[in-house]
C-alpha positions in Angstrom: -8.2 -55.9 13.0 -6.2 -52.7 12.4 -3.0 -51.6 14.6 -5.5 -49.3 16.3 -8.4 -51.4 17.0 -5.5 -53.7 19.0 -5.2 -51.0 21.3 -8.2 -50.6 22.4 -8.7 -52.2 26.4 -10.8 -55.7 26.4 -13.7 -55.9 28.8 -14.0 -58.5 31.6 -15.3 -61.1 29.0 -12.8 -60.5 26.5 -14.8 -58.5 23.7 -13.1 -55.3 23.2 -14.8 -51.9 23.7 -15.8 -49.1 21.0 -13.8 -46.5 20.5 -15.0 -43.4 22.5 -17.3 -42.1 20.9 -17.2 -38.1 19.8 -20.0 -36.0 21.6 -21.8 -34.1 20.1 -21.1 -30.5 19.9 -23.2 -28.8 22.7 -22.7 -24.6 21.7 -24.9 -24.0 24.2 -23.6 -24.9 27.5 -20.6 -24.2 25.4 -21.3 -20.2 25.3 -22.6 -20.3 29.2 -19.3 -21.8 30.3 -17.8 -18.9 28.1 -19.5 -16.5 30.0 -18.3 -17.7 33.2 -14.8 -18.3 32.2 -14.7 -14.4 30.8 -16.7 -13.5 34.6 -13.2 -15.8 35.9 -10.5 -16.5 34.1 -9.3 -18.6 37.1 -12.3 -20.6 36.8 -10.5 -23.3 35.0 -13.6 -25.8 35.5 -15.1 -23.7 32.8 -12.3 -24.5 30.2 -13.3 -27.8 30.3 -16.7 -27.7 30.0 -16.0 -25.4 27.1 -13.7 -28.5 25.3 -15.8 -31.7 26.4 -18.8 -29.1 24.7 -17.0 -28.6 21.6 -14.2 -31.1 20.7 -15.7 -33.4 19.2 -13.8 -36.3 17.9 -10.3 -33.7 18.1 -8.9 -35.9 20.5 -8.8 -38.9 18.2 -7.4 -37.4 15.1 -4.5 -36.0 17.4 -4.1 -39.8 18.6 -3.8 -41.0 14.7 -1.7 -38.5 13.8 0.3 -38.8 16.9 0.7 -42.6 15.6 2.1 -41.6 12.1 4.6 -38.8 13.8 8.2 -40.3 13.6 8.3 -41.0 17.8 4.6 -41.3 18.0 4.5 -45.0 18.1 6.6 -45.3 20.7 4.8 -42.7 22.8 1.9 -44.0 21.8 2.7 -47.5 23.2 4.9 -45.8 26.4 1.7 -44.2 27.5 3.7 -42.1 30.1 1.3 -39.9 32.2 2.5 -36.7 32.3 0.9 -35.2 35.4 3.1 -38.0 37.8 6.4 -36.8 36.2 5.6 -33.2 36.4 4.5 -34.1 39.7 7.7 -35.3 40.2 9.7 -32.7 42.3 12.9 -34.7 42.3 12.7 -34.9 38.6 11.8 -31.4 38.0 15.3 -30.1 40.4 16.9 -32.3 37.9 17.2 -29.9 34.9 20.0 -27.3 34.5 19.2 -23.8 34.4 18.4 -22.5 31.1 16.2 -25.7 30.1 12.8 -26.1 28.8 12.5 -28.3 32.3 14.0 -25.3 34.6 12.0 -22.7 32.9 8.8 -25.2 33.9 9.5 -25.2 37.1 9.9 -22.1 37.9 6.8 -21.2 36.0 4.8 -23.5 38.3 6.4 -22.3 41.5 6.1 -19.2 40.8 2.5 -19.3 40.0 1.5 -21.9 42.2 0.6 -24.5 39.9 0.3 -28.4 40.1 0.1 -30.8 37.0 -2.2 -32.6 39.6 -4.7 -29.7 40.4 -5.5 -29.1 36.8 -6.1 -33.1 36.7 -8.3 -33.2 39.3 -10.4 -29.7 37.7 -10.5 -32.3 34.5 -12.4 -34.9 36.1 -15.0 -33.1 37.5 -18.0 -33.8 35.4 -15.6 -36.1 33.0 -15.8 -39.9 34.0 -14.0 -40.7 30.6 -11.0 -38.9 31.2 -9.5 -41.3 33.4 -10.4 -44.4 31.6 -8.3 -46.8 30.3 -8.3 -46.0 26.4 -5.4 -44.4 24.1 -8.1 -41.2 23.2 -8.4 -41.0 26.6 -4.4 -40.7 27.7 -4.5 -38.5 24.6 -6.7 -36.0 26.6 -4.7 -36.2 29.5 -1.6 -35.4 27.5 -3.2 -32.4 25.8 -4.3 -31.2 29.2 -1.0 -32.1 31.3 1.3 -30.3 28.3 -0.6 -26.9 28.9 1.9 -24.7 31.3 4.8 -26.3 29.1 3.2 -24.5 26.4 3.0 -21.3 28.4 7.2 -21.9 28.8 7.8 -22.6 24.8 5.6 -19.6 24.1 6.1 -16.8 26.4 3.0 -16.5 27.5 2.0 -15.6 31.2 -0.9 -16.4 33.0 -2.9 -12.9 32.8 -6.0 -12.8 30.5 -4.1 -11.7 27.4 -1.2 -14.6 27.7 -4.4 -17.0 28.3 -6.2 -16.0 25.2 -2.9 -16.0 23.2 -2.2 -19.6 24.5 -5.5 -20.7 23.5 -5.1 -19.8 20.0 -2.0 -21.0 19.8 -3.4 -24.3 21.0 -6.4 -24.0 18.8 -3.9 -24.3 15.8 -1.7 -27.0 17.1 -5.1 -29.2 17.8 -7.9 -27.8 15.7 -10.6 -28.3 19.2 -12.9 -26.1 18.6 -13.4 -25.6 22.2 -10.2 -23.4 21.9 -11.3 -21.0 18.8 -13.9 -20.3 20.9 -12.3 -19.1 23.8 -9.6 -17.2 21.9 -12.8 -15.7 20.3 -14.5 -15.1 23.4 -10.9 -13.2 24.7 -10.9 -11.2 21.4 -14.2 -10.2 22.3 -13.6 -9.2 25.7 -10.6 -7.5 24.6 -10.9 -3.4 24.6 -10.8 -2.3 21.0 -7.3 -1.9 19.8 -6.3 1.6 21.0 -3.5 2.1 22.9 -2.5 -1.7 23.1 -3.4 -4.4 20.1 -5.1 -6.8 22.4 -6.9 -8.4 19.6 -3.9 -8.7 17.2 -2.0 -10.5 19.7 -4.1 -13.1 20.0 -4.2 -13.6 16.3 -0.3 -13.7 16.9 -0.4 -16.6 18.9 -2.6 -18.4 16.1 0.3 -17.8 13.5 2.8 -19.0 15.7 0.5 -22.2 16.7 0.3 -22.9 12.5 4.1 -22.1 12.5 5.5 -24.3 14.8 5.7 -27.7 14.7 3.3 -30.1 16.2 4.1 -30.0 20.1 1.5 -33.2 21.1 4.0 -35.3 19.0 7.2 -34.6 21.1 8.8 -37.1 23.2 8.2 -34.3 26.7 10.4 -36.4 28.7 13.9 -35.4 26.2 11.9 -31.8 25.5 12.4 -31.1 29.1 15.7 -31.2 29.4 16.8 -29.4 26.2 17.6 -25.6 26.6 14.8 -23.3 26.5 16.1 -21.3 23.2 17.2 -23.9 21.2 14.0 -25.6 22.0 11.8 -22.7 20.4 14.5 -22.7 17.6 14.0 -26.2 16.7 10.3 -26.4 17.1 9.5 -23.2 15.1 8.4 -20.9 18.1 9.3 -17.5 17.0 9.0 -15.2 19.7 5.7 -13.2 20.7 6.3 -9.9 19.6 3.2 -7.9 19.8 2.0 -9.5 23.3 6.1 -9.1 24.6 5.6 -5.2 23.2 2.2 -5.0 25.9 3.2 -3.7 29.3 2.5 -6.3 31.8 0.5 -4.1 34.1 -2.3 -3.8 30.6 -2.1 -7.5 29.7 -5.5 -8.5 31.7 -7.8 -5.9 30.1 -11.3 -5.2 30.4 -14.1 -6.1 28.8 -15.3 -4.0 26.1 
């Protein structure tokens, strides 16, 4: 029995269960979820049909990987679930200004956000999401990390900062469910013109390879370090061509 198989939860007669297995990949319902996600971008339902369509076995690699990281062991066996603590409004007034942790939560705020609403969008349709398995935390954790990656990034929540985020993401997990939405934004995206919609998304893919590999940070010490030095240690360079797009052009239309 391997380190990993010992992690796996034991059924009610003590045999242990498979692994989840990978789906799979359904394009699809895949491109119809990408339709109605371009109709919507606030239809985040659609994001994760577009993932649960696509990912295939993504999910577990990050897991393994996240095991072999230098703190991933011990986050691996801490299995803290992020949505409580970000949840957690006593914990999120704890943070200074200026730290990863303030800049959160007045991201959230501000946009009003909950950890817990984009949980319960992720179960609809997803039984597996919930159960007690480590690829299955290491969905949640990929999902509950999200608006912290709009803080480390820059990116907002208009259309453009969405389809830069998903690259970005795309290159940190290699889902394809996120290439294709960053493709489906580039698209969407009016030809480059006045504004270079399109290379800005690419941007955020280069600064995804770039930095280093966000699902293996310990989110709970990431929180409280400051914002800047943060990006600095991590490899986030800042977001120069979607930063040089006027924020009243950042949702365009389609083409």
């Amino acid at each position: 029995m391997t380190a990993v198989d010992a992690d796996f939860p034991k059924g009610s007669a003590g045999r242990r269960r498979p692994p989840l297995t990978a789906p799979k990949r359904q394009w699809g319902a895949a491109l119809k979820a990408l339709q109605r996600l371009l109709a919507d971008k606030e239809d985040t339902r659609q994001v994760f049909e577009i993932m649960r369509a696509l990912n295939g076995d993504a999910t577990a690699k990050a897991y393994h990987r996240l095991l072999l990281s230098p703190e991933g062991g011990r986050i691996a066996y801490e299995r803290v679930e992020l949505a409580g603590k970000l949840m957690d409004d006593a914990w999120l007034d704890s943070f200074p200004e200026g730290s990863v942790g303030a800049a959160y939560r007045r991201f959230v705020r501000s946009e009003q956000l909950s950890a817990e609403g984009l949980a319960m969008v992720s179960r609809e349709g997803a039984g597996e999401i919930e159960v007690a398995h480590p690829y299955a935390w290491m969905g949640r954790r990929t999902r509950d990390v999200h608006d912290i990656w709009h803080v480390l990034t820059g990116y907002g929540r208009d259309a453009l900062g969405e389809g830069c985020l998903v690259a970005f993401s795309y290159a940190q997990t290699k889902g394809l469910g996120w290439a294709l939405i960053a493709a489906g934004a580039a698209f969407r995206a009016r030809r480059e013109g006045d504004y270079p919609f399109r290379r800005a998304i690419y941007e955020g893919y280069q600064r995804g390879k770039a930095a280093a590999w966000l699902l293996g940070e310990d989110y709970e010490t990431l929180m409280a370090e400051p914002l800047e030095a943060a990006r600095r240690r991590l490899g986030i360079g800042p977001a120069r061509i979607y930063d040089s797009i006027p924020p009243a052009f950042r949702d365009p239309p389609a083409a």
